[in-house]
C-alpha distance (Angstrom), angle and dihedral (degrees) to the residues before:
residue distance angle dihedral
X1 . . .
X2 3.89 . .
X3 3.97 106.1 .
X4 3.89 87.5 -126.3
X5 3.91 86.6 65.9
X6 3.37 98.6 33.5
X7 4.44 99.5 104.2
X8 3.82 116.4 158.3
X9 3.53 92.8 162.8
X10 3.89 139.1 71.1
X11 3.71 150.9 143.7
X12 3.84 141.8 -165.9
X13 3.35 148.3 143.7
X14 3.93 117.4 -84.9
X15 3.93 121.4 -150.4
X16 3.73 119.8 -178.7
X17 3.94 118.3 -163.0
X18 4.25 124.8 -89.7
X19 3.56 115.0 -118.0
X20 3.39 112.6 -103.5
X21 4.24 112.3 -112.7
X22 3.98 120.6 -97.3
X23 4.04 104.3 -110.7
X24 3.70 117.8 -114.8
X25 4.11 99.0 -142.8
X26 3.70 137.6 141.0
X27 3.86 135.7 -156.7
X28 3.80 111.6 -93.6
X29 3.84 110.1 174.6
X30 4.00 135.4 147.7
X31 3.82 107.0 -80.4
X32 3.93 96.0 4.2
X33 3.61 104.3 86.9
X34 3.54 100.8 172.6
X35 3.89 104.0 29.9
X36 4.21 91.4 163.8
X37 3.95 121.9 -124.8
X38 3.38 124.2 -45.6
X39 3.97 97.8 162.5
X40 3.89 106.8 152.9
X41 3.85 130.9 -127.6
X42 3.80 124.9 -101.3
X43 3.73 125.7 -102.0
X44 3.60 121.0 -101.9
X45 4.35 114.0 -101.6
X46 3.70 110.9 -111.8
X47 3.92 118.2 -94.2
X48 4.00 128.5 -128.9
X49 3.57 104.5 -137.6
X50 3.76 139.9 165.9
X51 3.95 134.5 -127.0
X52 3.10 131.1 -165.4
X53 4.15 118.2 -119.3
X54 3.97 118.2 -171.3
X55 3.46 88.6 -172.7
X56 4.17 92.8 62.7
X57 4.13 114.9 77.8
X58 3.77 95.6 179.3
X59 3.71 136.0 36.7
X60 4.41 85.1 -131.0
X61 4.08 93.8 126.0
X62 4.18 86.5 65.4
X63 3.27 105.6 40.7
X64 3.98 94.1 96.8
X65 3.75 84.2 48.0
X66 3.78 100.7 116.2
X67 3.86 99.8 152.3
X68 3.94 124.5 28.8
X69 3.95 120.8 -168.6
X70 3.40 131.6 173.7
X71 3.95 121.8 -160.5
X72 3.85 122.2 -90.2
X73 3.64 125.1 -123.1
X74 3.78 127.0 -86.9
X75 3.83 113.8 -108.0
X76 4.36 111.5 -119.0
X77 3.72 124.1 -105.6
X78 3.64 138.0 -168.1
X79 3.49 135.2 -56.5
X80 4.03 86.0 48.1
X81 3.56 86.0 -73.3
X82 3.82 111.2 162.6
X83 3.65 118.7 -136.8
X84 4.44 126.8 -110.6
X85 4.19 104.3 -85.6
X86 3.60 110.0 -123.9
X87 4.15 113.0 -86.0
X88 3.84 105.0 -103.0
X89 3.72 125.4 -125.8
X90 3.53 116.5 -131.9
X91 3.70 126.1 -156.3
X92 3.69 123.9 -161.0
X93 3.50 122.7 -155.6
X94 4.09 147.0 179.4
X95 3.87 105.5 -100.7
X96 4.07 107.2 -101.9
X97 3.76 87.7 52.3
X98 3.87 107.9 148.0
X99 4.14 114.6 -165.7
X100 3.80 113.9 -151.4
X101 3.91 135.0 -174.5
X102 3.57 104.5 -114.9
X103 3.82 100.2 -155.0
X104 4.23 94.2 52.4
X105 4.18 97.3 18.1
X106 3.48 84.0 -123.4
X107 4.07 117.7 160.8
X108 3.35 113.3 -122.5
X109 3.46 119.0 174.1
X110 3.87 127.5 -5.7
X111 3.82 125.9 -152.4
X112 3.97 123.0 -150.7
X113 4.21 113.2 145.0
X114 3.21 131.5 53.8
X115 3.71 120.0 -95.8
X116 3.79 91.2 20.9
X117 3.75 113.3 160.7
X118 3.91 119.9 -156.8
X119 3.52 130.5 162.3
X120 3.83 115.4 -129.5
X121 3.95 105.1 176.4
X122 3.90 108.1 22.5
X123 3.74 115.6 -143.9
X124 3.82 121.9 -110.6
X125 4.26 112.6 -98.4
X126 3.23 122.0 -104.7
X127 4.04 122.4 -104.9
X128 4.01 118.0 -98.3
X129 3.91 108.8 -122.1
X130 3.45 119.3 -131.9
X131 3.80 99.6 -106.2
X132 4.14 75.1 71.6
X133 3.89 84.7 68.4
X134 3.97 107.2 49.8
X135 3.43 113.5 125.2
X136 3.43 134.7 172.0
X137 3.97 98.2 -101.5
X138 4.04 83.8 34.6
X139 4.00 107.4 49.9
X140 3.45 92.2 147.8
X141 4.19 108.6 45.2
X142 3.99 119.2 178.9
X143 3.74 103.1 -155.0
X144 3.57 144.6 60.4
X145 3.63 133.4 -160.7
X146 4.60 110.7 -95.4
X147 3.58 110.3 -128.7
X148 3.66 121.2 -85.8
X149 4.11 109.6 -102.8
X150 3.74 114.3 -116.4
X151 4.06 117.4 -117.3
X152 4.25 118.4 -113.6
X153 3.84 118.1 -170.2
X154 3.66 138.8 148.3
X155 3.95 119.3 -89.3
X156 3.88 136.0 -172.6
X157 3.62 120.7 -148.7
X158 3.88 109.0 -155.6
X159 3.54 118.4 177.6
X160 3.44 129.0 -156.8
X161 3.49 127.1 -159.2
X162 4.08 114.6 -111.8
X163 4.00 109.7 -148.1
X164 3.66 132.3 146.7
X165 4.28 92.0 -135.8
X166 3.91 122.9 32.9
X167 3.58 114.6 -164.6
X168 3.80 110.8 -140.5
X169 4.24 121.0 -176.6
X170 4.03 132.2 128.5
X171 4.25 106.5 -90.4
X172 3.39 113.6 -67.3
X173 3.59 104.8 31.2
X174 3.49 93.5 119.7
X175 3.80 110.7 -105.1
X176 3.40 95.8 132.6
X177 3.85 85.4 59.0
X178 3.66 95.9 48.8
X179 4.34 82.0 48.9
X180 3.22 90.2 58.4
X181 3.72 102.5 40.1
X182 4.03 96.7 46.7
X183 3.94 95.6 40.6
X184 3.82 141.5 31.6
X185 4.09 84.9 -106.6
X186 3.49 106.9 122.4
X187 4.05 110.8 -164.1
X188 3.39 130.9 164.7
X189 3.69 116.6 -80.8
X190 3.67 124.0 -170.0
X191 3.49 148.5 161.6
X192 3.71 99.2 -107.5
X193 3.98 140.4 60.0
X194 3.77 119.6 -80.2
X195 3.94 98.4 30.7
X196 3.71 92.5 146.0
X197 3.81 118.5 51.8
X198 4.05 98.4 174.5
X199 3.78 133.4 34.2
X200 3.81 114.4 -89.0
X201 3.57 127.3 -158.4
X202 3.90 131.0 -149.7
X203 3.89 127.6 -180.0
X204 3.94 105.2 -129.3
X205 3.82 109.9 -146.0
X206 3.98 114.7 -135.6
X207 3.54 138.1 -178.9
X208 3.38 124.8 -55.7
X209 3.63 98.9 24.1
X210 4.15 89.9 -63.5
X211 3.74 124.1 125.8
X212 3.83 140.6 -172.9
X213 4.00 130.2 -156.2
X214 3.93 124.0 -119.9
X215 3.82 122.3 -164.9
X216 4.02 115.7 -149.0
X217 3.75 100.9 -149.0
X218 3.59 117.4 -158.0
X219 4.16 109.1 -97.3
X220 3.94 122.2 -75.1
X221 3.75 119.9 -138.2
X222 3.61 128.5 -169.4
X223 3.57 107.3 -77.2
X224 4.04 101.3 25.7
X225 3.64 87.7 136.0
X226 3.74 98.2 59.0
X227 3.96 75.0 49.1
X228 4.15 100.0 -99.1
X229 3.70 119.3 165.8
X230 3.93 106.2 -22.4
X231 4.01 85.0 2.3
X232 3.68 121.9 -163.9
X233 4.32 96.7 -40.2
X234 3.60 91.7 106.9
X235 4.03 108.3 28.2
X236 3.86 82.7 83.2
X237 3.48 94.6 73.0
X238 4.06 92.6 53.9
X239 4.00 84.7 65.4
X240 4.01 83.7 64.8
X241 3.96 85.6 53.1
X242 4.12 113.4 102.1
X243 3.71 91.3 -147.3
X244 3.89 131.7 -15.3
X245 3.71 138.0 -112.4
X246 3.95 110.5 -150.1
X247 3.73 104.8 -155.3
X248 4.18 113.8 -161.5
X249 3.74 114.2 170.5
X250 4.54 118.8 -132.6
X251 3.67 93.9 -115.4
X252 3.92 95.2 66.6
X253 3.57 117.4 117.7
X254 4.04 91.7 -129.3
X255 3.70 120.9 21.6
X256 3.47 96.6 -168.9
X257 3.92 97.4 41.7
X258 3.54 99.3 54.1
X259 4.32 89.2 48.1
X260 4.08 82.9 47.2
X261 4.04 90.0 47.3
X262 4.13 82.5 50.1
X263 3.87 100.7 47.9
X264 4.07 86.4 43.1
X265 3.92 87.8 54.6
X266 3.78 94.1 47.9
X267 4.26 95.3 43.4
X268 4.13 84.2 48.9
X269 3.44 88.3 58.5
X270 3.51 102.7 32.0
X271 3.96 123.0 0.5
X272 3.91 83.2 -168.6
X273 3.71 92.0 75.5
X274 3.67 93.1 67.2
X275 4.02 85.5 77.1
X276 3.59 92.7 63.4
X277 3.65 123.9 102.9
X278 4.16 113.5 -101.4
X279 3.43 141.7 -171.0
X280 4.17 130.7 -174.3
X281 3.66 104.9 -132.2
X282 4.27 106.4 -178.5
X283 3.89 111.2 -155.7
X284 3.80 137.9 -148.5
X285 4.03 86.7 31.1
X286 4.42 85.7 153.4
X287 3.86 72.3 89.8
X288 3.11 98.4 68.5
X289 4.24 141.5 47.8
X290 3.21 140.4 -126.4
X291 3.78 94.3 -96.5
X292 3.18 96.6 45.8
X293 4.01 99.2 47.6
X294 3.84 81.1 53.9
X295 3.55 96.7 57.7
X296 4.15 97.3 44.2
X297 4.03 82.9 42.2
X298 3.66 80.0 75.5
X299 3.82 96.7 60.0
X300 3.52 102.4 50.8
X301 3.41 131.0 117.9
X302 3.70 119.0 -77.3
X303 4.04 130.8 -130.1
X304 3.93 89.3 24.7
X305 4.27 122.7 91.5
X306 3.62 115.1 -121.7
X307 3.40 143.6 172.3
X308 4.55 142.0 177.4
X309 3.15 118.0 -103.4
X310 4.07 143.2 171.7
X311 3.64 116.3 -160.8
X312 4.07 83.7 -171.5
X313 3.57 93.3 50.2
X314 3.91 90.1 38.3
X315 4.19 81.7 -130.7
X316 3.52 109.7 163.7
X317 3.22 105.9 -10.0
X318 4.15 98.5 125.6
X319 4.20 85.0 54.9
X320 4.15 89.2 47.9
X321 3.95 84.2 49.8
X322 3.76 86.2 45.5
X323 3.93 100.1 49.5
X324 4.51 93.2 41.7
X325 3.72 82.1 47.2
X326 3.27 94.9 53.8
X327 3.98 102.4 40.1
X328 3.67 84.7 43.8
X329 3.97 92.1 65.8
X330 3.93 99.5 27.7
């Protein structure tokens, strides 16, 4: 997932289709003179409407997409013919795609299977025509009902990234390394803070031919939520996350702080987090021996699983696959 391509955000302006009007028509044939109404109804206006594409991971294609309008409805004619519905527009969109009123923030639709269908700007009705309206007092009616205007607002497509583990650390703690050392994801990996700029996903392979999906999210620092350094643009996609792999690297000055620091970031943002499954995994442990991992064992944070490990080294790694595995299906 090249940054460039990488688009999890984007707006524009979303027109559904008028009804088309009910016809106002009567029967005129040789030897029936007054043959009664038979104007037909209007066709529906076309819809704007989502669907949901496992195949997509970023919503790229609309991002040029200033102005979508779907088609309005055809107006009725005679013979109680009903008039052409407005062509639909559909919208396809990465699964984890969440569609919000701009104006009020309001959500209002959410897509999360494949081949999901939901309509995000219903069309206008179509107009009644007036063969609707005979009655027996009123055989002949005039009128027929105008087609119903379609609706236009502003919307926000926000996607968030759908993976079963989220890796969560402070830049630099090597969870673009681990990415790229448990998957066939290959993101950047550097020697400085702020390597990764989007979410990348790799498919982990497991035992048994099985697999699970991590998502490197780009590093937290302490006050992402009140929107420092990378802010709070990518902790929505660790609310996609089934459970969460906190990544804190040996050479910190406090172990325990800097997973505190994390956990307070992600509870600012969203206290709902805190349910989620979570395991302490500390990185670049080839640093250290066995004595020593013993002895900072000791300090580690308590009421949370954790284990050393060196994606460099490759030390570990099968028991870190073992213990997300295993939370994952508990």
């Amino acid at each position: 997932m090249a940054s460039s391509n990488f688009i999890d955000y984007v707006k524009f302006c979303s027109r559904s289709g008028n009804g088309g009007a009910g016809s106002v028509h009567f029967r005129r044939e040789k030897h029936v003179p007054k043959g009664g109404p038979d104007g037909g109804d209007g066709g529906r206006g076309g819809h704007i409407i989502l669907r949901g594409n496992a195949q997509l991971w970023t919503l790229l294609h609309l991002r040029y997409k200033k102005h979508v309008i779907a088609e309005d409805g055809q107006p009725g004619g005679g013979s109680k013919s009903s008039g052409a519905e407005g062509k639909d527009v559909i919208l396809e969109v990465p699964l984890g795609t969440v569609a919000k009123d701009d104006e009020t923030g309001e959500k209002i639709v959410e897509i999360l299977e494949d081949g999901q269908e939901i309509i995000l700007t219903p069309g206008g009705r179509g107009g009644l025509g007036n063969h609707t309206f005979k009655t027996s007092t009123n055989q002949a009616p005039h009128y027929a009902q105008p087609g119903e205007d379609g609706q236009e607002h502003w919307v926000i497509l926000e996607l968030k990234v759908l993976a079963d583990i989220g890796l969560v650390g402070f830049p630099n703690a090597g969870k673009s390394t681990l990415l790229s050392v448990m998957s066939a994801a290959k993101p950047e990996v550097a020697d400085y803070p702020f390597t990764t700029l989007v979410p990348n996903l790799g498919v982990v392979g497991y035992r048994d031919h099985r697999s699970f999906v991590i998502a490197d999210i780009p590093g937290i620092i302490e006050g992402a939520s009140e929107g420092k350094g990378l802010g709070i643009r990518f902790l929505r996609h660790i609310e996609r996350n089934s459970m969460l792999l906190f990544m804190v690297p040996v050479d910190s000055e406090d172990i325990k702080k800097d997973y505190e620091i994390l956990l307070g970031e992600l509870t600012k943002y969203n206290p709902e987090l805190l349910d989620k499954e979570r395991v302490l995994a500390v990185t670049k442990a080839d640093m250290l021996d066995e004595e020593l991992m013993e002895a900072m064992a000791k300090e580690l944070p308590e009421g949370i699983p954790s284990i050393f490990i060196s994606s460099v080294a490759h030390y570990n790694l099968d028991k870190l696959k073992d213990m997300l595995w295993e939370k994952l299906n508990s």
